[in-house]
ZADO-1210 file (C-alpha; in nm, 4 decimals, padded with zeros to 6 digits):
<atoms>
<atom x="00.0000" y="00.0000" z="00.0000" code="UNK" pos="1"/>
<atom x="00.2861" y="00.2238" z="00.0555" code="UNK" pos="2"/>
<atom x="00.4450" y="00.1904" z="-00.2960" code="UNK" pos="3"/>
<atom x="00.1201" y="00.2127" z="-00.4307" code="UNK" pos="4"/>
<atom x="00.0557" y="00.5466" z="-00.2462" code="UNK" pos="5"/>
<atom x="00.4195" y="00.6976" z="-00.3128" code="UNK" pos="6"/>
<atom x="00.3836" y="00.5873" z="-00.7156" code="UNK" pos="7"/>
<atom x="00.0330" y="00.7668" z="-00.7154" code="UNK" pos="8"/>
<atom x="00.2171" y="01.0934" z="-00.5206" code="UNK" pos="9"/>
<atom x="00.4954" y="01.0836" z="-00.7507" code="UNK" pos="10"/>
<atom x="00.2367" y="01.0724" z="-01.0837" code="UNK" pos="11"/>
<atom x="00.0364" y="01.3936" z="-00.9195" code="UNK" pos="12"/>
<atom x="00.3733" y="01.5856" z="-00.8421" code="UNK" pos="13"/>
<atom x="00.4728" y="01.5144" z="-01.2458" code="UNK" pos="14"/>
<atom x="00.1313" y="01.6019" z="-01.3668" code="UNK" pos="15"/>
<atom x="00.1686" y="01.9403" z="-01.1681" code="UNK" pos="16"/>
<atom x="00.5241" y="01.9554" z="-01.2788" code="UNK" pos="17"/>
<atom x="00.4475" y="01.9342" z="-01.6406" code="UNK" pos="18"/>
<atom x="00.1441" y="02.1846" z="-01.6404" code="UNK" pos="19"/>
<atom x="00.3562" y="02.4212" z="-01.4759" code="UNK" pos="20"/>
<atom x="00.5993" y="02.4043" z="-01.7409" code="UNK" pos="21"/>
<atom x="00.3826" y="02.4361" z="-02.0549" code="UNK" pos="22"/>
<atom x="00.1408" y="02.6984" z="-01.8676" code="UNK" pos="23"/>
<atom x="00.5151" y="02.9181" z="-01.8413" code="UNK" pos="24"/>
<atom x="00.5714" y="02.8155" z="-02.1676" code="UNK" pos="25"/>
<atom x="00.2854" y="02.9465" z="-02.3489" code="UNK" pos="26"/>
<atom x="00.2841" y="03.2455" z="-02.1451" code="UNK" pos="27"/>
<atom x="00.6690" y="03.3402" z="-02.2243" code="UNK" pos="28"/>
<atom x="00.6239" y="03.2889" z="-02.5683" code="UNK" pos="29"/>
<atom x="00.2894" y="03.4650" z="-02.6184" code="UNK" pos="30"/>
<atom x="00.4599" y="03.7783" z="-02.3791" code="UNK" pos="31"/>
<atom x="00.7752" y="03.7230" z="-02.6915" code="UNK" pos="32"/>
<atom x="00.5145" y="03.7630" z="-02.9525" code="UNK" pos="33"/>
<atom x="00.2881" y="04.0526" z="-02.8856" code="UNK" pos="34"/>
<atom x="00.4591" y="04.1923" z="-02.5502" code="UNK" pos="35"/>
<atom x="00.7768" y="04.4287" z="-02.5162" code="UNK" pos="36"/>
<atom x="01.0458" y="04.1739" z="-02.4249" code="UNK" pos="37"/>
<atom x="01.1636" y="04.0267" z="-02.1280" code="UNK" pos="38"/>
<atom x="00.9395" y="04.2519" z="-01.9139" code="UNK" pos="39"/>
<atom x="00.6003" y="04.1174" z="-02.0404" code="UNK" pos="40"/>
<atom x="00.7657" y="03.7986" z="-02.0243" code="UNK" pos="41"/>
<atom x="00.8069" y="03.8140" z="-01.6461" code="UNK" pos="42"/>
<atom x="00.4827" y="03.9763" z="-01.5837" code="UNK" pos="43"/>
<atom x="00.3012" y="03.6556" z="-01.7606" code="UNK" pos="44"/>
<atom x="00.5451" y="03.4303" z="-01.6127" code="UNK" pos="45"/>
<atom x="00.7886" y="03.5302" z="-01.2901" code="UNK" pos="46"/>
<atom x="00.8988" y="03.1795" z="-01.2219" code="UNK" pos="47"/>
<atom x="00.9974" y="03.1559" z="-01.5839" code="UNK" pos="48"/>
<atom x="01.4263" y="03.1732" z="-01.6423" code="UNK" pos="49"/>
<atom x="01.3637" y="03.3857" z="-01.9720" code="UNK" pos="50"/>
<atom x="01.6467" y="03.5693" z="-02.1041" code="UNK" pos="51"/>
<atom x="01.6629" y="03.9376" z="-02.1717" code="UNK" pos="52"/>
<atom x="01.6127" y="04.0843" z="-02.4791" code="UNK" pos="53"/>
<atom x="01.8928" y="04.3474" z="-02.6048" code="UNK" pos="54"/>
<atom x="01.8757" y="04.6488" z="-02.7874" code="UNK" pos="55"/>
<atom x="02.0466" y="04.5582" z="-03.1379" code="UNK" pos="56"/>
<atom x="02.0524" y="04.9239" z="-03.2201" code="UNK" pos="57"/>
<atom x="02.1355" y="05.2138" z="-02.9964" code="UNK" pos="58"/>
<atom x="01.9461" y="05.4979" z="-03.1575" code="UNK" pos="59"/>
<atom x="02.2533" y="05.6925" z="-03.1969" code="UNK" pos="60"/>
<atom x="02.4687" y="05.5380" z="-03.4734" code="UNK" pos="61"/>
<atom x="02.4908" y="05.2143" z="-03.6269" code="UNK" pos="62"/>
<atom x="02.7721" y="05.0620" z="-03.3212" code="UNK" pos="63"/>
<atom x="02.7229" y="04.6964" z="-03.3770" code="UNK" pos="64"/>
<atom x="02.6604" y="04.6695" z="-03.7528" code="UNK" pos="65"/>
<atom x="02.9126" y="04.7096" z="-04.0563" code="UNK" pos="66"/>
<atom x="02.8333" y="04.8579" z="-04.3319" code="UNK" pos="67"/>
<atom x="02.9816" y="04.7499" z="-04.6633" code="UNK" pos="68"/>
<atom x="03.1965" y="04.9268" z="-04.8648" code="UNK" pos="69"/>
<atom x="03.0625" y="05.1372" z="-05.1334" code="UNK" pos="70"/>
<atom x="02.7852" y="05.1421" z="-04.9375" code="UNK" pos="71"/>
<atom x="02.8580" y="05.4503" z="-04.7100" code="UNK" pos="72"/>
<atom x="02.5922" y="05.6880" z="-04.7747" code="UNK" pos="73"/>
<atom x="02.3689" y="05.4437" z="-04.8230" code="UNK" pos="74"/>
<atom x="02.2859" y="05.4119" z="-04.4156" code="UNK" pos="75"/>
<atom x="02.2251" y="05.6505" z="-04.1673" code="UNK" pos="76"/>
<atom x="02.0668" y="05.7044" z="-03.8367" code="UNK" pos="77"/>
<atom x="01.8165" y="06.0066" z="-03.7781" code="UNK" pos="78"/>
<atom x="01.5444" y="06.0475" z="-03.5163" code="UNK" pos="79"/>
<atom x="01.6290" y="05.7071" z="-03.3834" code="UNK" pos="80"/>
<atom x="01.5788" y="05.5320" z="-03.6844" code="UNK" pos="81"/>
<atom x="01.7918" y="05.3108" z="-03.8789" code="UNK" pos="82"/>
<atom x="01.7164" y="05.5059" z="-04.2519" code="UNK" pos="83"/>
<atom x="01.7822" y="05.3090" z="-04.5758" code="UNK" pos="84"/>
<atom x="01.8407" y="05.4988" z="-04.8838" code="UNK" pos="85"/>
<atom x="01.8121" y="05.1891" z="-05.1076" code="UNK" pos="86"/>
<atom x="02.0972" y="05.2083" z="-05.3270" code="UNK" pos="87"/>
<atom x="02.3305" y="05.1017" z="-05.3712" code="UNK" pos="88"/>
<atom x="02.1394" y="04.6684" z="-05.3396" code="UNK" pos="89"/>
<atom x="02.3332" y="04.5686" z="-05.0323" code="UNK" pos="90"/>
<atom x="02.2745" y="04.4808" z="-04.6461" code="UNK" pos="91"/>
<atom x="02.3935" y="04.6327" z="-04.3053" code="UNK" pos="92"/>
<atom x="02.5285" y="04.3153" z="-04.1025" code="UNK" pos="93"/>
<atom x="02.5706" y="04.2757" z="-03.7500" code="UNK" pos="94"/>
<atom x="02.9400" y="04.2823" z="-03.6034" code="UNK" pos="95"/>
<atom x="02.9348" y="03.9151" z="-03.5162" code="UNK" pos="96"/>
<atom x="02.7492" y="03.6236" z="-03.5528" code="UNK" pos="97"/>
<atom x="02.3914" y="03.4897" z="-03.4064" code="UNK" pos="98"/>
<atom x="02.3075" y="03.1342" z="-03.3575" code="UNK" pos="99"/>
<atom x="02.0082" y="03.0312" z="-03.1789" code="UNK" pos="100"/>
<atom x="01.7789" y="03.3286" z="-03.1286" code="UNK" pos="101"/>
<atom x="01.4374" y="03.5384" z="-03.1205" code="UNK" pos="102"/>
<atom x="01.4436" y="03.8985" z="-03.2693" code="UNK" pos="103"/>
<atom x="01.2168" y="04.1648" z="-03.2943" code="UNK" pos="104"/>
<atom x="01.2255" y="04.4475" z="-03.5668" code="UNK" pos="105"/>
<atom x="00.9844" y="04.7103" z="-03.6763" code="UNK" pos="106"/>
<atom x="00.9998" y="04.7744" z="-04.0488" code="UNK" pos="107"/>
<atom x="00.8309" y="05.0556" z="-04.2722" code="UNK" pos="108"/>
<atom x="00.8538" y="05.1420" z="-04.6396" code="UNK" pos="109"/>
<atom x="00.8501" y="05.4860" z="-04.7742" code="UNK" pos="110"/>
<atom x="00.7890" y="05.4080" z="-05.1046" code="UNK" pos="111"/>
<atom x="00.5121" y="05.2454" z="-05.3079" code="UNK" pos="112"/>
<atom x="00.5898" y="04.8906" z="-05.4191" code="UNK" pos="113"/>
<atom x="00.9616" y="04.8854" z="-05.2327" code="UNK" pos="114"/>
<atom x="01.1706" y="04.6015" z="-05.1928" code="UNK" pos="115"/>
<atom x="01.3983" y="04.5379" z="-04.8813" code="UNK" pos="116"/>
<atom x="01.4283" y="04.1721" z="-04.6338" code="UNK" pos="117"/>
<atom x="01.5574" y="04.0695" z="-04.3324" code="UNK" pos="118"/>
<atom x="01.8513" y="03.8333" z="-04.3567" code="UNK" pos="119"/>
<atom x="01.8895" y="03.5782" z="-04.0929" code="UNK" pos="120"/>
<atom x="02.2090" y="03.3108" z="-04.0599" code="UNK" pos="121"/>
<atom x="02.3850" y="03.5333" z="-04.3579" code="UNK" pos="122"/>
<atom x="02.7629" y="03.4713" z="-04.5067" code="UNK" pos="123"/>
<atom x="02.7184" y="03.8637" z="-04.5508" code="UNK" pos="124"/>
<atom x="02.9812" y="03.8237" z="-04.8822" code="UNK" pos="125"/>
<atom x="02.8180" y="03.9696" z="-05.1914" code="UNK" pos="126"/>
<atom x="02.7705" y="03.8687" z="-05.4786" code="UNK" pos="127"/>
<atom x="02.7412" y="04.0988" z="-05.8357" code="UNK" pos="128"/>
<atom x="02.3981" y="04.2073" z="-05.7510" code="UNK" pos="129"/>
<atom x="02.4630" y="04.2516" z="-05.4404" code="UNK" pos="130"/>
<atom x="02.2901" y="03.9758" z="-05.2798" code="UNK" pos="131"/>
<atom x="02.4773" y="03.7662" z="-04.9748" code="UNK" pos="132"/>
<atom x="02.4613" y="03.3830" z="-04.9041" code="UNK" pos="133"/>
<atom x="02.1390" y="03.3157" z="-04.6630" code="UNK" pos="134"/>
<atom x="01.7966" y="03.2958" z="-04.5786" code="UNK" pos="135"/>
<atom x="01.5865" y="03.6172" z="-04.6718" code="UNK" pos="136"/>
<atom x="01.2856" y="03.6838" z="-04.5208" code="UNK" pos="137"/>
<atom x="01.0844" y="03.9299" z="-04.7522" code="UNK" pos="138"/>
<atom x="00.9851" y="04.3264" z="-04.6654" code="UNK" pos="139"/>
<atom x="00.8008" y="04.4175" z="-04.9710" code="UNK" pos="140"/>
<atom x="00.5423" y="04.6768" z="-04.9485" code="UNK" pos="141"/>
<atom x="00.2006" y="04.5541" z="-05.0861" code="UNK" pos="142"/>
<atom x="00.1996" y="04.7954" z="-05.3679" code="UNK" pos="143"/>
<atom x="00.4374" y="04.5510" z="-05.5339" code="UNK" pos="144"/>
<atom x="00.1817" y="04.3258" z="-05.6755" code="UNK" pos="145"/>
<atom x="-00.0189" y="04.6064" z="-05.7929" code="UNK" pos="146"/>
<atom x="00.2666" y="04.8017" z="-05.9557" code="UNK" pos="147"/>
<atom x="00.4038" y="04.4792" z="-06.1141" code="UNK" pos="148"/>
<atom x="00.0580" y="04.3162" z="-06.2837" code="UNK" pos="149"/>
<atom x="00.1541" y="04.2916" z="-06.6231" code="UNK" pos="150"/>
<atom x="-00.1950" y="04.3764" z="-06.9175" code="UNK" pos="151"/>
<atom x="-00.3940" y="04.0483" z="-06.8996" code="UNK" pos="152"/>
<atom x="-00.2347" y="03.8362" z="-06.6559" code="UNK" pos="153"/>
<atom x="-00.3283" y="03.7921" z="-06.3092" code="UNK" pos="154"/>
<atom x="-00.1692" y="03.9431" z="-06.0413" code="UNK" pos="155"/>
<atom x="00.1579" y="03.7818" z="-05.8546" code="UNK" pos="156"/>
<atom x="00.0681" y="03.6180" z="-05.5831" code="UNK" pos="157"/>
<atom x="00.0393" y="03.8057" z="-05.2004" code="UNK" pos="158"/>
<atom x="00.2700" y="03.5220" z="-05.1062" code="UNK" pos="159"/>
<atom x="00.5569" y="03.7726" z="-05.2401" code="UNK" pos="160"/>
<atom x="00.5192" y="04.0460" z="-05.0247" code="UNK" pos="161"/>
<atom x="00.4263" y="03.9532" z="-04.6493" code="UNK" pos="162"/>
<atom x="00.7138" y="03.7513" z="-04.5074" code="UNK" pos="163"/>
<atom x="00.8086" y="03.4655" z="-04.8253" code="UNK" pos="164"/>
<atom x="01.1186" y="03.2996" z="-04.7322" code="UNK" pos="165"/>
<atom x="01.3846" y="03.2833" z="-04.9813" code="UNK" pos="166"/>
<atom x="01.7366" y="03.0501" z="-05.0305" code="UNK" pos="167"/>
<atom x="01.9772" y="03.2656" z="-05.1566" code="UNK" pos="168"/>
<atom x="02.3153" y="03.1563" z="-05.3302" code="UNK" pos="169"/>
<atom x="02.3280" y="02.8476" z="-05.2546" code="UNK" pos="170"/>
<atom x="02.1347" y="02.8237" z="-04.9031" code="UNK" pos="171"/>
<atom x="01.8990" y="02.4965" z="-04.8994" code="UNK" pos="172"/>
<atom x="01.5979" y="02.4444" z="-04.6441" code="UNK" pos="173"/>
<atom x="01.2804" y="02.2483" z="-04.6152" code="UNK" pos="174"/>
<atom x="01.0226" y="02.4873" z="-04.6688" code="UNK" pos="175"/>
<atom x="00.6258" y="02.4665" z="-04.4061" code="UNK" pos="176"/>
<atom x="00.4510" y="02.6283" z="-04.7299" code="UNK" pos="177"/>
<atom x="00.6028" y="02.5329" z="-05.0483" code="UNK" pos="178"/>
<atom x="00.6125" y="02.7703" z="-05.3460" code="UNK" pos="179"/>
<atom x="00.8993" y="02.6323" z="-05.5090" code="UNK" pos="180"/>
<atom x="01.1874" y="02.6804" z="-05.3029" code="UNK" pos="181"/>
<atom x="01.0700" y="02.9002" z="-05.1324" code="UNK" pos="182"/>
<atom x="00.8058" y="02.9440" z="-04.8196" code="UNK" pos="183"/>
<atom x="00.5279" y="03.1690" z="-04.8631" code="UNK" pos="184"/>
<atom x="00.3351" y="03.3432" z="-04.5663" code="UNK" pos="185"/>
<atom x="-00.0253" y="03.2032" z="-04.5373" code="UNK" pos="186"/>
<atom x="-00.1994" y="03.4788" z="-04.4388" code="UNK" pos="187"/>
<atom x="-00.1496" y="03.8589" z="-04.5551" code="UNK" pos="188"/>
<atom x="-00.1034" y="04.0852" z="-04.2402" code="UNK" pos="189"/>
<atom x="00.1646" y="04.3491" z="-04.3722" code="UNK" pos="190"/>
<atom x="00.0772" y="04.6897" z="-04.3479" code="UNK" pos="191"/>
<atom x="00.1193" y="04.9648" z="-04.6281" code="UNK" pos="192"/>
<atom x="00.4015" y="05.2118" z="-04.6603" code="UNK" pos="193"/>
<atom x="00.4192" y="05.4880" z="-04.4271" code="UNK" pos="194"/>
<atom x="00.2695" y="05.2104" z="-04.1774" code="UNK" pos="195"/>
<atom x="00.4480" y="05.0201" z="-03.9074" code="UNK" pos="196"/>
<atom x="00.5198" y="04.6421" z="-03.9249" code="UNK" pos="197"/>
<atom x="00.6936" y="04.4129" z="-03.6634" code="UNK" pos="198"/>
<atom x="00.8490" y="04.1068" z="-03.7615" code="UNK" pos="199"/>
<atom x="00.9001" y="03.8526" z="-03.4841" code="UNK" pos="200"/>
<atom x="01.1323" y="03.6036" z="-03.5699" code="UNK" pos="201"/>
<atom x="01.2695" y="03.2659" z="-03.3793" code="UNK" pos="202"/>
<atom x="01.5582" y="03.0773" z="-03.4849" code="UNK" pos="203"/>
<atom x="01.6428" y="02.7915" z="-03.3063" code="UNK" pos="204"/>
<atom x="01.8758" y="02.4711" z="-03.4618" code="UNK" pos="205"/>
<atom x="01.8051" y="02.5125" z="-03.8427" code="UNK" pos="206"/>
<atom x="01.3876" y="02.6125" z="-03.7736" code="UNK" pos="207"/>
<atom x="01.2855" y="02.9067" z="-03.8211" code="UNK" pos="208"/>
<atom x="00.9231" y="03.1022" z="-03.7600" code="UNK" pos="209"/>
<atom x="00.8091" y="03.3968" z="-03.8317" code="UNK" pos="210"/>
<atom x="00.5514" y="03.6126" z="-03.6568" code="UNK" pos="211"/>
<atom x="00.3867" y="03.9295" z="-03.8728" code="UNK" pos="212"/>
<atom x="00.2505" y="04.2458" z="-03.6438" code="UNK" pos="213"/>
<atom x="00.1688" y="03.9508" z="-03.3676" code="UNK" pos="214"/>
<atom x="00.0808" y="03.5872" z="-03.5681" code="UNK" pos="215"/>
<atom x="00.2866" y="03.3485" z="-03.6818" code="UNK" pos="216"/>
<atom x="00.2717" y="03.2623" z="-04.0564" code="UNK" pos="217"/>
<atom x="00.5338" y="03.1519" z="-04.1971" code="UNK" pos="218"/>
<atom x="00.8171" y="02.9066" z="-04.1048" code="UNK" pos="219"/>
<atom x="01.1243" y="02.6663" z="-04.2787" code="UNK" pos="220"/>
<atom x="01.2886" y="02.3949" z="-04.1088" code="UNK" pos="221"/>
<atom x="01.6408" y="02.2011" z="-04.1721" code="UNK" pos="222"/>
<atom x="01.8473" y="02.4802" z="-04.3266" code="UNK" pos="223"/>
<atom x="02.2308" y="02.4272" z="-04.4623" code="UNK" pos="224"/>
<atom x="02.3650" y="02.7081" z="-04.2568" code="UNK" pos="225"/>
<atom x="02.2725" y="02.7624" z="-03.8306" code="UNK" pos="226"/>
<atom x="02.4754" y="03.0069" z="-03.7476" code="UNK" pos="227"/>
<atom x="02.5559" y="03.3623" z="-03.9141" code="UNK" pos="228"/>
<atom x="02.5124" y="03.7028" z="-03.9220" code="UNK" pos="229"/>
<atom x="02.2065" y="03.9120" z="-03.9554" code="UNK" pos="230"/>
<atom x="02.1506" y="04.1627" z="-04.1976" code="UNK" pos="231"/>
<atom x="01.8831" y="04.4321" z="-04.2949" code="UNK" pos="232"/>
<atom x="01.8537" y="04.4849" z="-04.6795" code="UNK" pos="233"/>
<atom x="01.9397" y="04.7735" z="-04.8857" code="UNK" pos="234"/>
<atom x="01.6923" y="04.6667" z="-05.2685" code="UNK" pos="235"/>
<atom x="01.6085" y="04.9958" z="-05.4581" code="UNK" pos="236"/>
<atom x="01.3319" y="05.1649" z="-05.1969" code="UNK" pos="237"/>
<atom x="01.4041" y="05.4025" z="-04.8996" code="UNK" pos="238"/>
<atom x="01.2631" y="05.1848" z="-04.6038" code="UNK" pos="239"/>
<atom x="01.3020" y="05.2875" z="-04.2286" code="UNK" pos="240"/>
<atom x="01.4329" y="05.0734" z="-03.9161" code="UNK" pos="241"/>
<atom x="01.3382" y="05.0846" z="-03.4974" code="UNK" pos="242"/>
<atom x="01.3191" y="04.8446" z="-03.2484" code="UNK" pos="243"/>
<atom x="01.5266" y="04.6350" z="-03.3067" code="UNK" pos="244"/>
<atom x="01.6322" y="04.3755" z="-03.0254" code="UNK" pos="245"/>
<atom x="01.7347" y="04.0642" z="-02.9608" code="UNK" pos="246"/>
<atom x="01.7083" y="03.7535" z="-02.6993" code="UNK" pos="247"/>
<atom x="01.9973" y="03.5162" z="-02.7149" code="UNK" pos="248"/>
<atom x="01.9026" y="03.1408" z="-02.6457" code="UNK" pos="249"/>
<atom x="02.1593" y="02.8421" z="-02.5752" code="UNK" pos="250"/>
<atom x="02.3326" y="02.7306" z="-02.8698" code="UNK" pos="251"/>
<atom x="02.3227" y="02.3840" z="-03.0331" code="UNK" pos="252"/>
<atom x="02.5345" y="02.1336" z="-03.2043" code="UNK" pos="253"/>
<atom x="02.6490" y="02.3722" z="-03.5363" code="UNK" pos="254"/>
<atom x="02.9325" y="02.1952" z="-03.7456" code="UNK" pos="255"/>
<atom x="03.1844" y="02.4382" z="-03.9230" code="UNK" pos="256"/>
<atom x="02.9920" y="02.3228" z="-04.2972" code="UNK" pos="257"/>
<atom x="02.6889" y="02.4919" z="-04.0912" code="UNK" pos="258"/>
<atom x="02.8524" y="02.8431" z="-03.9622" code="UNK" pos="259"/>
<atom x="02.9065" y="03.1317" z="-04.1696" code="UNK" pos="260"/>
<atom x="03.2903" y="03.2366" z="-04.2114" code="UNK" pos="261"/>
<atom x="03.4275" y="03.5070" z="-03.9768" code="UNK" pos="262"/>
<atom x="03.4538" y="03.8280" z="-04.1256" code="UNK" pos="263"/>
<atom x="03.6433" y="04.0921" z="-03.9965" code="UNK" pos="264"/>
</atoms>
């Protein structure tokens, strides 16, 4: 009778143990989403051992991201923005790399129809257009589809503009929404230009999701390279940059074929 009351003691205590844990869970991840960082996260969970977000960009100047040559005057900070002119095509990486991760950045075009991404787990070397080795997670501002319907043929599909995933130069992954290669969002919720949006994204051992202006949409799974830099994209548009912050998690088991090069 003893064992059978300690084995029926021990089954309650894991029950409780395990809703504890997924009732923290869900509440640090929905405070990630739609809350302001690790503060939300502790109000919907105190127990929880969430790590802090950090500020990626200072609001001054651009310490902690390099900007690549030829590409001088093409980024500049001004009323604690991050301001893209668009040109030269390029991207502003951070100074080192990012492995396992959740990052938050608000995002808004200027410009009707304008082109810019977000690159995550980059190589950050160009190539002749100007495009590094990575995933890139599309910014394009909804007037795209309108301004590029060609007479008689249907429009391109949303898919391009709100959050697509993309392989570029050579980067593989299994995309959660097939469209070719690539992994389209499956529900539209990108604002216009002159509007906000907030991309939420979490990276964690080759998966990544993305969240649009609080839902998650989009995701790809088992991609070539885990570890890398991030990058904003410079694509032909002026688009604007705040908020842009970052929670580190543990890292995993990354091989060298899986890391981006250093760069200096």
């Amino acid at each position: 009778m003893l064992n059978q009351n300690q084995r029926e003691l021990d089954s309650r205590r894991r029950k409780a143990s395990r809703r504890d844990f997924l009732q923290a869970s869900a509440c640090v991840t929905a405070a990630i989403v739609v809350g302001d960082g690790r503060a939300s996260a502790q109000r919907a969970a105190p127990e929880a051992d969430t790590p802090p977000f950090q500020p990626m960009f200072n609001g001054k100047d651009l310490s902690g991201w390099v900007v690549a040559p030829g590409a001088e005057k093409t980024w500049s900070v001004r009323d604690g923005l991050v301001i893209c002119s668009g040109h030269p095509n390029t991207i502003l990486r951070t100074d080192r790399h990012y492995e396992n991760f959740v990052m938050h950045v608000d995002w808004m075009h200027l410009e009707p129809g304008g082109n810019s991404g977000l690159y995550v787990w980059t190589n950050a070397e160009l190539n002749s257009r100007g495009l590094p080795k990575g995933v890139e997670i599309q910014i394009l501002d909804l007037d795209w589809v309108r301004l590029n319907t060609r007479e008689g043929q249907p429009p391109p599909p949303i898919a391009y503009v709100h959050g697509e995933f993309i392989p570029v130069n050579g980067t593989t992954f299994t995309p959660d929404n097939p469209r070719g290669l690539r992994s389209m969002a499956l529900e539209n919720r990108a604002r216009g230009h002159g509007e906000w949006n907030t991309y939420t994204v979490v990276a964690i051992d080759g998966v990544i999701k993305l969240a649009v202006n609080g839902k998650f949409v989009n995701g790809i799974a088992h991609t070539s390279q885990k570890k890398g830099y991030l990058g904003l994209q410079s694509e032909g548009a002026e688009i604007h940059f705040r908020n842009i912050r970052i929670m580190e998690l543990p890292p995993g088991v990354t091989s060298p074929e899986q890391t981006a090069p250093d760069l200096p």
